[in-house]
N, C-alpha and C positions, 0 to 999 in steps of 0.2 A: 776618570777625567771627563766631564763635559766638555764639550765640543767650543772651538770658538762658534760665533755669529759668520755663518759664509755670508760676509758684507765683498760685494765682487770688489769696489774701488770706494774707499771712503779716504775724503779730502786728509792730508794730514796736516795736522795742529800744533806739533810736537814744537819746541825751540830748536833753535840752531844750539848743538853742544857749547855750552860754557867752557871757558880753559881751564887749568888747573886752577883749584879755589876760590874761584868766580861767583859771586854772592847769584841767585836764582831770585828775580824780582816775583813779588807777588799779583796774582790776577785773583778775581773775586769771581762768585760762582752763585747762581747762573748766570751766565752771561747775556749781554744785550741781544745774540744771535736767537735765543730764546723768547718768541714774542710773547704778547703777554694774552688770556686764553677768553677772555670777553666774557660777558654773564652765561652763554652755555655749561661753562664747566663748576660754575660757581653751584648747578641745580646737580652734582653726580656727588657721592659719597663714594669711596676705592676702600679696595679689601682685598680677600684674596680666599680663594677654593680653597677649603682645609685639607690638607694633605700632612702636614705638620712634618716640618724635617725635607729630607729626600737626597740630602749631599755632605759632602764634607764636612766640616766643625775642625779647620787645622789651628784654629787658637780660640784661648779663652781667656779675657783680663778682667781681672778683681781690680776694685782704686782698694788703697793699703790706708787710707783712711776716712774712707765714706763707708759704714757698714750698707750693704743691700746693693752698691752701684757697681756692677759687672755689665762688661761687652763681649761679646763674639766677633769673630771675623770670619768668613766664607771666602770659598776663589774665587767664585764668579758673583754670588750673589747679595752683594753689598757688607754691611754692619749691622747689629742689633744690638739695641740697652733694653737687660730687661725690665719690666715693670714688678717690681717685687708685690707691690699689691694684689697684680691679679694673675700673677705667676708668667704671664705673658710677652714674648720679643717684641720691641718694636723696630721698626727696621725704620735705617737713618740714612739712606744714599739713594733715596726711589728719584731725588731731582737730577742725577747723574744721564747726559744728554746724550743722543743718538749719535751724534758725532764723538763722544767721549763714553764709546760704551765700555771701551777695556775700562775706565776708573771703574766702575763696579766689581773687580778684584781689588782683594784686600791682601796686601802679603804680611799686612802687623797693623796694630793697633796698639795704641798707649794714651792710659787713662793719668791724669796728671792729679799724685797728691797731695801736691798743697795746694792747690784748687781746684777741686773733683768738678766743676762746672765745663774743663777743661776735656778735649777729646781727642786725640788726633789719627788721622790714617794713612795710610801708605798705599796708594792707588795706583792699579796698573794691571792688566790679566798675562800681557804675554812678552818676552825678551827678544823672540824671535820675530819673524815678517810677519806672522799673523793678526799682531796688532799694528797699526801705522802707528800710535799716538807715543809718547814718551808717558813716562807717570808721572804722578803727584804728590804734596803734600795736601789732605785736605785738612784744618781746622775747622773745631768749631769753639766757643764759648758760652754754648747752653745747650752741653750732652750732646748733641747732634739735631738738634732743632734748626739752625742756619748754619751755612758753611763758607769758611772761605778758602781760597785755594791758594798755593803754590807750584807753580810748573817746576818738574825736573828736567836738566839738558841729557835724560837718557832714560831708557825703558824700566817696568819692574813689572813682575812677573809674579802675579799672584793664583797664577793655575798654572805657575811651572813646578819642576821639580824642586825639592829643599823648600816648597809652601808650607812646610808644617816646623819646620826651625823656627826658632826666635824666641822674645820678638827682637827684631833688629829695629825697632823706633822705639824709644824710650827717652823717658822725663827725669830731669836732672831731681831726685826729693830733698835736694838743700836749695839748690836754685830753679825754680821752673821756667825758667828762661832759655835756661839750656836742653837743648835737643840731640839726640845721640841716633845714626840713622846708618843702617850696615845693609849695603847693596850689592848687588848682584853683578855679572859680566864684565869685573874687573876694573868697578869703581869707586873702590875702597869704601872709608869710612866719612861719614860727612856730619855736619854740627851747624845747630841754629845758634843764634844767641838773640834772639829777640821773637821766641817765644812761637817757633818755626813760621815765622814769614818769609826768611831768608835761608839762606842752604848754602854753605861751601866745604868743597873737599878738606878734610885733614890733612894734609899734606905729610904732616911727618908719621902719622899710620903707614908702619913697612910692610903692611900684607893681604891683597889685596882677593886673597882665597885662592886658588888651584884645582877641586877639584869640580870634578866634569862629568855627570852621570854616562856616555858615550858620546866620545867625540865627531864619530863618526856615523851616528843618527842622521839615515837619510835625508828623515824626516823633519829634524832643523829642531826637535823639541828637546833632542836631552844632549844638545851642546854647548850649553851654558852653564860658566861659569859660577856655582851657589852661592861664594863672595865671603861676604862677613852675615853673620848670621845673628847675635845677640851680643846686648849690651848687659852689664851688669853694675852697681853703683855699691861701694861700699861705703854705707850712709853714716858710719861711724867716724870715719876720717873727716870729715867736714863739719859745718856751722850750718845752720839756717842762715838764707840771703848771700852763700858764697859757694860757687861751682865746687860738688866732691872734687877732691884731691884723687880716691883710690877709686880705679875705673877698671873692670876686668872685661874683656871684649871676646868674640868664640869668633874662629876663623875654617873654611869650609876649605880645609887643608891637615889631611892624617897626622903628615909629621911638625907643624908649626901652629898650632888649634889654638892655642889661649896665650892672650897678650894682656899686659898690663901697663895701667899712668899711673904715678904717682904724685901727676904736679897736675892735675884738672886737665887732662890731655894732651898735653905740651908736649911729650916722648911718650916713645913706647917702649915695652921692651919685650921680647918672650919671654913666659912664664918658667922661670926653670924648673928642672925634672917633669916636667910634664910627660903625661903618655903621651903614647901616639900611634898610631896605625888605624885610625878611629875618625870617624866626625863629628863634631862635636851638636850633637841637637839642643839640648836643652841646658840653662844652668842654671841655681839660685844661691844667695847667697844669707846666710845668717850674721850680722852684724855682731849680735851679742858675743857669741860664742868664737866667732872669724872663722868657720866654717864656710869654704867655698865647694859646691857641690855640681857633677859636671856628667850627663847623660852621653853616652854618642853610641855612635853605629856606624857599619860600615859602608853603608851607602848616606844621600841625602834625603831618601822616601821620597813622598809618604808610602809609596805600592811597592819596597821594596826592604832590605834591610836583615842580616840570615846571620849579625855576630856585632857583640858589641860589650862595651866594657862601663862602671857606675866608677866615680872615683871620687876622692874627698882631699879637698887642699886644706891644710892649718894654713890659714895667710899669715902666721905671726912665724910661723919657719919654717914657710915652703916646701913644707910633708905632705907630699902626695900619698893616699893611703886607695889600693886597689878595693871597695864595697861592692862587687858587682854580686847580685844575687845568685847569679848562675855564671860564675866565670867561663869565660872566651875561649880556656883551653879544657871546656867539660866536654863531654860526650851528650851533655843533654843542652848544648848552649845550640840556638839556631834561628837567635831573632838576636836584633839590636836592641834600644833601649830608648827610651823618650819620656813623656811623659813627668817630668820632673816635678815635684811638690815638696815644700814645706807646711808644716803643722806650724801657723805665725805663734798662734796660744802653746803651743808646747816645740819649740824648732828644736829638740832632738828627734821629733817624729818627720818623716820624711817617707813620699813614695814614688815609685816608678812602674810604669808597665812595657813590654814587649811592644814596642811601637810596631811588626809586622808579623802576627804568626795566628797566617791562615786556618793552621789544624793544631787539635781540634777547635782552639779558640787562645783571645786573646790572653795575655794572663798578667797581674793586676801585683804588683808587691810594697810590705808595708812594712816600715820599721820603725822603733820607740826607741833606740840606742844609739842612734847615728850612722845607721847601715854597719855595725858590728856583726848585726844578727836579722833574719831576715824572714818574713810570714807572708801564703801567697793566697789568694784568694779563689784556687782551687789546685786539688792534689789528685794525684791517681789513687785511685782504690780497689785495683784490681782490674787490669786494661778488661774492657771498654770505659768501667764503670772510673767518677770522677766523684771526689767529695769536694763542696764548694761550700764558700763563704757568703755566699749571696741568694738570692732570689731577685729575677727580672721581669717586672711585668711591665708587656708592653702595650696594654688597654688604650694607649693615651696615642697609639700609632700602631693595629694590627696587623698592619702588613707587611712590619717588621720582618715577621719569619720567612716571608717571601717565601711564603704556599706553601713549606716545608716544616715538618716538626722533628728534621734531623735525622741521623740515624748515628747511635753511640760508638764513638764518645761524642762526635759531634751533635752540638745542641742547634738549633734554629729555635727564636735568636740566636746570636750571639751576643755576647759580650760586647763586641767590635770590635775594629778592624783600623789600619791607618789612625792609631790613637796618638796621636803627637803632643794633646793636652787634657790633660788631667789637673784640677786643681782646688784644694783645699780651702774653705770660704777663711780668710783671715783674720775671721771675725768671733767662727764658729767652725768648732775642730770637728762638729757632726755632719756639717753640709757639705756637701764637693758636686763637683759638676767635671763631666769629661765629654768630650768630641769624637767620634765616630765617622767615619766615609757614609752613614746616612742619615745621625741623629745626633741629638745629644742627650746623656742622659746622666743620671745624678741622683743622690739620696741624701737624708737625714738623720742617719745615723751610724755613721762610720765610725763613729769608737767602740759599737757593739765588737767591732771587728776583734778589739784588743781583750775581748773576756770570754771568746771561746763564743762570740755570737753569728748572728748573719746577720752581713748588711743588706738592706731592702734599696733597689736599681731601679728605676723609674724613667718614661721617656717624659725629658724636659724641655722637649723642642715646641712648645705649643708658641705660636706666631712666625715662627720661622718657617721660611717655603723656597725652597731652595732647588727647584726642580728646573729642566730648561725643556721646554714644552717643542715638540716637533708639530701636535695637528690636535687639532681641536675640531668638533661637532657636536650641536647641539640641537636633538631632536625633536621633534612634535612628541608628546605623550609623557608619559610619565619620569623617564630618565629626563633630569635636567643636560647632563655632561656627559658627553664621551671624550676622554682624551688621552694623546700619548704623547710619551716623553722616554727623554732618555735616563736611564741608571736604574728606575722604578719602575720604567713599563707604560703605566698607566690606567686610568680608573673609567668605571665606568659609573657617574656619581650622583646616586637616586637626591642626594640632599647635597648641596654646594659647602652648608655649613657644618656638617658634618664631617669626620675622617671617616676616610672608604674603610670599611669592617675586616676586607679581606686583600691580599694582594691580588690585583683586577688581574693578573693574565699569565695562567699556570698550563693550562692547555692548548693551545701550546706555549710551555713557558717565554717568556720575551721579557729582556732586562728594556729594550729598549723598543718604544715601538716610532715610526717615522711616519707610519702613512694610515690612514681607517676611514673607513664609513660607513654611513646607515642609510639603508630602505626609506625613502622616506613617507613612501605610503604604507609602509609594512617594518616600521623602526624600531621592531624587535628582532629583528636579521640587520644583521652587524658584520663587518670585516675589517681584519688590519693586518697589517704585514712589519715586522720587526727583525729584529737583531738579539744574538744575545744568548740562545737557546739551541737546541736541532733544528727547529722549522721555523719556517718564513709567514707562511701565511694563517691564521686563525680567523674561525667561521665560527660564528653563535646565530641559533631563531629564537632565543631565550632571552631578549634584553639583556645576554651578558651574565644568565645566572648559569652557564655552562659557556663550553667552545670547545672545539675538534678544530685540531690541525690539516688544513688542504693538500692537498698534494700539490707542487711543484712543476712549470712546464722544464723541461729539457734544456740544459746549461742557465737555469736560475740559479745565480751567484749572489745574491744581496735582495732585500726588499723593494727598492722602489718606490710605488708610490700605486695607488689601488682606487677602484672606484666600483660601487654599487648600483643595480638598477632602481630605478623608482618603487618598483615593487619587488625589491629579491630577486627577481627572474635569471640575474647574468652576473657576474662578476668580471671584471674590466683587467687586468693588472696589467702594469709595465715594468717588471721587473729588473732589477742589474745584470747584467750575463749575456740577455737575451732578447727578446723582443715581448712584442706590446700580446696578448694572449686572452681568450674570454673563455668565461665557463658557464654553465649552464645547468652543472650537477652541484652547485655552492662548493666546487672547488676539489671536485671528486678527478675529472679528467678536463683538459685544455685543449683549444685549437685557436690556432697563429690568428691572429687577426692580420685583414690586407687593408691596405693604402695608408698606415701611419710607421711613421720612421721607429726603430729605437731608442728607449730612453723617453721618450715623449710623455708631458706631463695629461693625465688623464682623467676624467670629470665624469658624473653622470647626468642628465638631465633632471631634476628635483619630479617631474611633474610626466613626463612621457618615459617609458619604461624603454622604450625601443631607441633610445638617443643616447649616445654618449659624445663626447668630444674630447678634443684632446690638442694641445701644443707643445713643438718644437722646432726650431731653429727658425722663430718668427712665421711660420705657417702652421694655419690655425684649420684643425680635422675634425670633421662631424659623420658620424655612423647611422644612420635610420634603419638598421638592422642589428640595434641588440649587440653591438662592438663583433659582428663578424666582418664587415668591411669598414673603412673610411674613405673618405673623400674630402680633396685638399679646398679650402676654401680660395677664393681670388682675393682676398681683405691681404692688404698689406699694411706695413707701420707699426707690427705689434713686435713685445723683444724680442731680440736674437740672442741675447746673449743673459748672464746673471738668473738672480731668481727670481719667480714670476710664481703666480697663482693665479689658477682658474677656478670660477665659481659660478653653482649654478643659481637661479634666483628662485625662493619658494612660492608654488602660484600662479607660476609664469613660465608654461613649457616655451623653448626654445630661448626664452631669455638667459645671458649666458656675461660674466664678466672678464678680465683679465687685469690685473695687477699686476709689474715688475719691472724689468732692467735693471742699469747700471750705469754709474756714472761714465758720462763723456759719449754713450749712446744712447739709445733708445732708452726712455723711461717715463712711465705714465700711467694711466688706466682708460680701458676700452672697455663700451658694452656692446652687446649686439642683442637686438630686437625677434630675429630672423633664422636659430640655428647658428649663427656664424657663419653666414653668407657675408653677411657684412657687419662691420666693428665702426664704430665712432668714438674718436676721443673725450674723454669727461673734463670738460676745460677746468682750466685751473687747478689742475694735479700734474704739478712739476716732478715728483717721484713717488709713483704708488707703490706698497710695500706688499700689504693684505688686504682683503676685501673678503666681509662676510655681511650676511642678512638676519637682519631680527624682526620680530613683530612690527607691523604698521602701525604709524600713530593713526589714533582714532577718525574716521574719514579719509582715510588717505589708502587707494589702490596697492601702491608699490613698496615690499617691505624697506621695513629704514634699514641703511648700506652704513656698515661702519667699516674703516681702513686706518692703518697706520702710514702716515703718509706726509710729502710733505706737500702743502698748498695751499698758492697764494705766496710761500716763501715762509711758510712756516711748517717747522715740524710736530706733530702731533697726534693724538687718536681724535679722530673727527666722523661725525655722523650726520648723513642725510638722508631727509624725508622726503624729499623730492627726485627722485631717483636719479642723486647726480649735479641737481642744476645748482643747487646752492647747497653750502658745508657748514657746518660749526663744530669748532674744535672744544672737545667734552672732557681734556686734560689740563691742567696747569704746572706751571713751570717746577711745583713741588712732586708734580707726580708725575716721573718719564718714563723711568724703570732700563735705562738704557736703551737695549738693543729689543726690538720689539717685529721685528718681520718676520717670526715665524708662523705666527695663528691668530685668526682672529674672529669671532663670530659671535652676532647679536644671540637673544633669547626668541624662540618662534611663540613662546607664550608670554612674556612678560615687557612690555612696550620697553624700551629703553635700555635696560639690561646688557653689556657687551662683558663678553672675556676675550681675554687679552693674553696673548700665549710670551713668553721671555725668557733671556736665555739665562736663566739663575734665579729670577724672584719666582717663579713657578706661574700657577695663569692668576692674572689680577682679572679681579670685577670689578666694574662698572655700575653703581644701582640710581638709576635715572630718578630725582627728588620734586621738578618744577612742572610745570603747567605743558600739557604735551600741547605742538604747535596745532596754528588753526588748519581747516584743512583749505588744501589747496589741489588746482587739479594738476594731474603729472604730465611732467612736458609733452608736447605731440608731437616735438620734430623732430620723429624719427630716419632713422638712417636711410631709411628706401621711399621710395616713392609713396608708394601701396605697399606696409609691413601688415604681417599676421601673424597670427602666433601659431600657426600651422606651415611647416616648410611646402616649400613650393612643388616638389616632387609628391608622390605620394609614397606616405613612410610606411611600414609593415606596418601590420595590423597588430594592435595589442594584445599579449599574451593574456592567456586565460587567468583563472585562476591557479590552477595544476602549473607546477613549475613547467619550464621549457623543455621541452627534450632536444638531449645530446644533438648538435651539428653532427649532418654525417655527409658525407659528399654523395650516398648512395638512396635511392628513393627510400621510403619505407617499405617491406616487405610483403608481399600479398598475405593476409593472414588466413587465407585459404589453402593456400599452398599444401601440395600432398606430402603428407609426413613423410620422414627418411630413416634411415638409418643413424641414429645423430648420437655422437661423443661429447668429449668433453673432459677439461683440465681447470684444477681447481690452483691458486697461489694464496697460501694464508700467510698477511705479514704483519709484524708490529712496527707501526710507524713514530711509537711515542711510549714512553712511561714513565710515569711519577709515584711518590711515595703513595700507594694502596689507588692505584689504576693503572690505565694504560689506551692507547688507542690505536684499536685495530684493522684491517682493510683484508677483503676478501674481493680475491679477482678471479671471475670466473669465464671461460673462452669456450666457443662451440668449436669445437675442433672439428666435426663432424659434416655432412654434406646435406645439409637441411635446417632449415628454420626453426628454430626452440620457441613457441607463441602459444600460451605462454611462459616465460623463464620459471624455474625456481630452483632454490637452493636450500640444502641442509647440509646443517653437520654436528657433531659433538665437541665440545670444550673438553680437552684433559682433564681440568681441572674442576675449578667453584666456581670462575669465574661468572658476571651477570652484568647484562648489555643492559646500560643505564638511559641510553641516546644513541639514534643509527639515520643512515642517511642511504640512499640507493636504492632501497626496497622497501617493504612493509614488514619487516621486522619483528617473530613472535620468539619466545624462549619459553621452554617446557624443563625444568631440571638440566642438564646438560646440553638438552637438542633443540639448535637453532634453525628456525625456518625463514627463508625471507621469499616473499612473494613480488614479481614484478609489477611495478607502479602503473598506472592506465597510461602514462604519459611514457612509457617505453615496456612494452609488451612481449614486445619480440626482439629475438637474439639471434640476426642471419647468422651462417656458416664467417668463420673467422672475425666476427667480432669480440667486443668481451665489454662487462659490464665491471662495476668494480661496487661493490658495499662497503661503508666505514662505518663505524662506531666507537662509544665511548665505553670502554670495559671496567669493573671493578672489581679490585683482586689482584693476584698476582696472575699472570697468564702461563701456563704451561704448553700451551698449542690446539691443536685442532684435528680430529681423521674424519673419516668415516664420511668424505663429502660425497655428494649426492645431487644430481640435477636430472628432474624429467623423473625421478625413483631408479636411474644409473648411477653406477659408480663412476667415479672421475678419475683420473689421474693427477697426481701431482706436477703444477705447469713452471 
């Protein structure tokens, strides 16, 4: 699940609930609150970083009479039709507005076929508080080229639970006027008749669902009610130009799941004999034959789901016949069912797959007889080993395997996971396409399946970007991107247009990463801190073509938010648990940083290596020593509350920005000239969101500042050359992408250039097309009387080249000192391992009454292993015997200190003896 958009207080919009069967008037979209964006934006072209895929796929619709025209739906991250020419998605909701960022969940989609021109969607992300707004009906009448809208008087929830049911919006195929729409929280079934401009409750619909994935979810997300779930038409009963008669509807209720009309809606009735102890996910029905077919499981997924039953109605005399592949009372049954298809060119072929089963993988079934008899698309062959029907390549999205090539029976890839749609081209019995919790993927020749062949699996996500971006950075030199996000991690991206080759961040693994940054005079030293994995923090000097897991201050409970020096020299972090912390070994050992609060958001200086800063609770902290102290500034008026971003400016030591609040208090952006001594408002930014820095237009001092934000009383992505004093907004009202405060940052190489970080479309670009402006000079009236870009104090002197040595509160040791009697205790641990490596740390303490100046260490590997990367010392390896010699920048090892060595190992590790410092033996510490 992606996260919603932490928006602290956004305005609501929703209607006042309509009454029972209250027609829902229509509103058109975009609305006039949307100004319109002036020739600035008319010079940008939008796109988006290839990452291909990244989230869910809970649906997939074919039109039943356009060959080639399919859509998807996502939870958070809009629609897409795809372009069958160039195999590519085009996504159809990027005009979806900051105030309406839940409509960017889709809980259903329905392509209308007697006019495939026709589109409609079912908008809304959450049922509970997290979203204010109510959802929608959105139309369109050309694919999803323009839209209009219809307000609902109540929520829908397309990144809730039972998102992968349906679909519950569906187009009448004798009359397209009529509209069939199955809701959530206990607001039954509802119907257009003019073509969904309008919406009223069914009233005689008797059921309005029951169940409740936990009622008693603290957390407010799985106490909603999953409703009605799918409509289904049985197209044989009816004429073209007059409402079907036989209507079969799925209710998210064990014991009362499938209802039936036989007068175009008018009654209902439950379906008798029906099962039940089940929910019903999926259904489809065969006209020809009157074949109704009916997937469920016993929860409403998508991340859940351990039993479930496949069943088949004769509508002609109500025989319900049990087809399940793996009946409910085997010993091998341990997944529900979803996934529902018919073969249109041949409908006794039909398929299903295990809508949740994690191990070893998902598993995919196919039958030619009407579910009498049943074939799976892979078998055991002698546990571990697995014979399969398929081949999967995932060339077209590497990262897929997520850094892992499995260990058997488990395969990486997989198959997938959360597969709730599967579906058959109805056109072509060879094509099918299926959805995944990160891709989607699909082949061409699925009837090999039937002649004892292998089907060929392919990723087909190419246009789809369905990622929600936590932070973005974009460095001087050769990486264009560094960025993270959640469910993927995040990349580190030499080519924008390219997909990343490998999954970016295995060492330490991280599903999700929230915070990172770069060196920016040294931006192949990198840092980030994530979720997801054993470790929090991850450290590369490699631009990212390696990383070593850091070590941890004391009661770090979560990531945080992180920040880098100028030159590598320190590492800043402010982790969850604990307090604000700096390192100076890249992450090997920590010490508490003084005068900033915890939690406090934390920055480096782009330009002076010895400056950090840092904000929280409206007092703004600057360090002139490398983040071992801070100091509060006197600036007042910045937020207290909500989210904010601080940024530093490239070029410009001590220039420093601030972006954030929340409605009804503080909210705006500030810069300061000074360190952050003192802040000045950027007029005319009524609410600033993000602020980052690109390349200077040509003649112009100050890099251009681009923000999501709203000003002047508009909301938009807007960019200035003038640092601040004048804006033009560089998006139009086609291109919003909803919710957009989480990242955002120009190109330092390419004039114009911004990305755009979002919570579902993944990061949009920006590529600047028109005439860069004239140059002009950057304002002068600055905040101080007398500013400089040197703080007023005198700051530490800048570190050498030689990294920093360790803070220690005790001077340095005379390195003359008369030698002793001197001991010693060695701790060898592994702090990480992945499939064929591992990462180790050796901590060594003078236990002894004398100075070790200067240090060293050996020892033997049990094993093979071979130290590929190491950090702490000078590092040699001879066959088994590791030697590390002490670095000039910490030489000596007084009595009870201790030094710690890391490294990156490959192999499997078996351990370590034989250690040795000074040519003594040690003890184990």
């Amino acid at each position: 699940m992606r996260l919603r958009p932490a928006v602290a207080a956004l305005a609501t919009t929703g209607l006042v609930a309509a009454g029972v069967g209250a027609a829902v008037a229509q509103t058109t979209t975009p609305p006039a609150a949307a100004a319109s964006s002036g020739p600035a934006a008319e010079d940008y072209t939008w796109g988006n970083v290839e990452m291909v895929g990244g989230g869910f796929i809970p649906g997939i619709v074919y039109n039943d009479t356009e060959p080639g025209l399919v859509y998807v739906r996502t939870d958070v991250g809009g629609a897409y039709r795809l372009d069958d020419a160039t195999g590519r998605w085009q996504p159809l909701l990027d005009h979806v507005r900051w105030d309406d960022w839940g409509h960017s969940g889709v809980l259903s989609l329905a392509t209308d076929p007697v006019d495939p021109d026709n589109v409609y969607v079912m908008a809304g992300s959450y049922t509970n508080s997290w979203d204010p707004n109510d959802g929608a009906i959105l139309r369109s009448s050309d694919r999803g080229e323009t839209w209009a809208k219809a307000d609902l008087p109540f929520k829908v929830g397309g990144n809730m639970p039972g998102r992968g049911m349906g679909e519950r919006l569906m187009v009448d195929p004798n009359d397209n006027s009529v509209l069939y729409l199955g809701t959530e929280g206990g607001h039954g079934l509802w119907r257009s008749t003019d073509a969904g401009a309008t919406w009223a409750e069914v009233t005689s619909f008797p059921n309005p669902g029951s169940y409740v994935a936990d009622p008693d979810d603290p957390g407010d997300y799985l106490t909603t009610n999953q409703g009605v779930v799918w409509t289904v038409f049985d197209t044989s009963s009816g004429t073209a130009g007059e409402p079907t008669p036989v209507i079969y509807v799925g209710v998210a209720d064990a014991e009362n799941n499938v209802y039936r009309s036989t007068d175009a809606g008018a009654t209902w009735e439950r379906v008798p004999g029906q099962p039940t102890g089940f929910i019903p996910h999926k259904a489809e029905i065969d006209p020809g034959s009157g074949q109704l077919y009916v997937a469920t499981s016993d929860t409403g997924g998508p991340y859940d789901g351990e039993l479930g039953e496949v069943w088949r109605l004769d509508t002609a005399t109500d025989t319900w016949t049990d087809i399940s592949p793996v009946p409910s009372d085997s010993t091998d049954a341990y997944f529900g069912y979803s996934g529902l298809t018919i073969d249109r060119q041949d409908p006794d072929t039909i398929m299903v797959v295990s809508q949740m089963s994690w191990w070893p993988d998902n598993q995919v079934f196919r039958s030619t007889d009407r579910g009498e008899t049943w074939t799976q698309i892979w078998d055991w062959a002698g546990y571990p080993e697995r014979d399969k029907r398929y081949t999967l390549d995932i060339s077209g999205a590497p990262w897929l395997d997520f850094g892992s090539s499995g260990t058997a029976p488990e395969d990486s890839p997989k198959l997938g996971w959360m597969m709730e749609s599967f579906e058959i081209d109805p056109f072509d019995s060879d094509r099918f396409l299926y959805g995944t919790g990160a891709t989607v993927y699909g082949g061409d020749n699925l009837t090999d399946w039937d002649d004892g062949g292998v089907v060929d699996i392919s990723v087909k996500a190419q246009g789809i970007e369905e990622t929600a971006i936590q932070d973005l950075v974009a460095p001087p030199g050769d990486v264009e991107l560094v960025s993270g996000m959640y469910d993927i991690g995040g990349f580190v991206h030499h080519d924008i247009t390219q997909v990343p080759d490998a999954y970016g961040y295995t060492q330490p693994y991280q599903s999700g990463v929230l915070s990172l940054d770069v060196a920016w005079q040294s931006p192949d030293t990198m840092v980030r801190v994530g979720t997801g994995g054993d470790q929090l923090l991850g450290v590369t000097t490699s631009g990212g073509d390696s990383w070593w897991a850091g070590q941890e201050p004391a009661g770090a409970t979560g990531p945080g938010n992180v920040a880098l020096a100028a030159d590598g020299s320190a590492i800043v972090w402010s982790p969850d648990g604990t307090g604000v912390h700096v390192s100076t070994t890249l992450g090997s050992s920590w010490t508490a940083s003084s005068g900033v609060p915890d939690g406090a958001t934390v920055r480096a200086d782009r330009e002076d290596p010895s400056v950090f800063y840092a904000l929280a609770d409206g007092t703004f902290y600057t360090s002139h020593d490398g983040g071992a102290s801070f100091s509060a500034s006197a600036a007042s008026g910045l937020p207290d509350a909500g989210r904010h971003h601080v940024e530093a400016v490239p070029g410009h030591a001590g220039h420093v920005w601030v972006a954030g609040g929340e409605t009804d208090g503080v909210y705006g952006m500030w810069r300061s000239t000074d360190f952050g001594d003192t802040f000045e408002a950027v007029a005319g930014v009524d609410e600033g969101d993000t602020v980052g820095f690109g390349r200077a237009a040509e003649g112009h001092d100050h890099p251009a500042v681009y923000t999501s934000s709203k000003i002047d009383g508009v909301r938009g992505i807007f960019r200035s050359d003038d640092a601040g004093a004048t804006w033009v907004r560089i998006n139009d009202d086609a291109h919003q992408w909803a919710w957009t405060g989480g990242a955002i940052t120009g190109d330092p190489d390419v004039f114009g250039r911004v990305y755009v970080g979002t919570n579902g479309r993944g990061i949009v670009v920006g590529e600047f097309g028109g005439e860069q402006p004239d140059p002009t000079p950057t304002p002068t009236d600055e905040p101080t009387d007398d500013p400089t870009d040197d703080p007023t104090d005198d700051p530490t002197p800048d570190p050498t080249d030689d990294p920093t040595p360790d803070p220690t509160d005790d001077p340095t040791p005379d390195p003359t000192a008369t030698p002793g009697e001197s001991s010693c205790a060695v701790t060898y641990a592994v702090a990480g391992r992945w499939p064929g490596g591992f990462q180790g740390e050796v901590t060594l303490t003078n236990t002894g009454d004398a100075t070790l100046s200067p240090w060293d260490l050996v020892w033997q590997f049990d094993g093979s292993e071979t130290i590929s990367q190491a950090w702490g010392g000078d590092v040699t390896q001879v066959g088994a015997t590791v030697t590390v010699t002490a670095p000039t920048w910490r030489s000596a090892l007084a009595p009870g200190e201790s030094v710690t060595v890391g490294f990156i190992g490959a192999g499997e590790t078996t351990g370590a003896s034989g250690m040795t410092a000074g040519g003594e033996a040690c003890t184990a510490g």
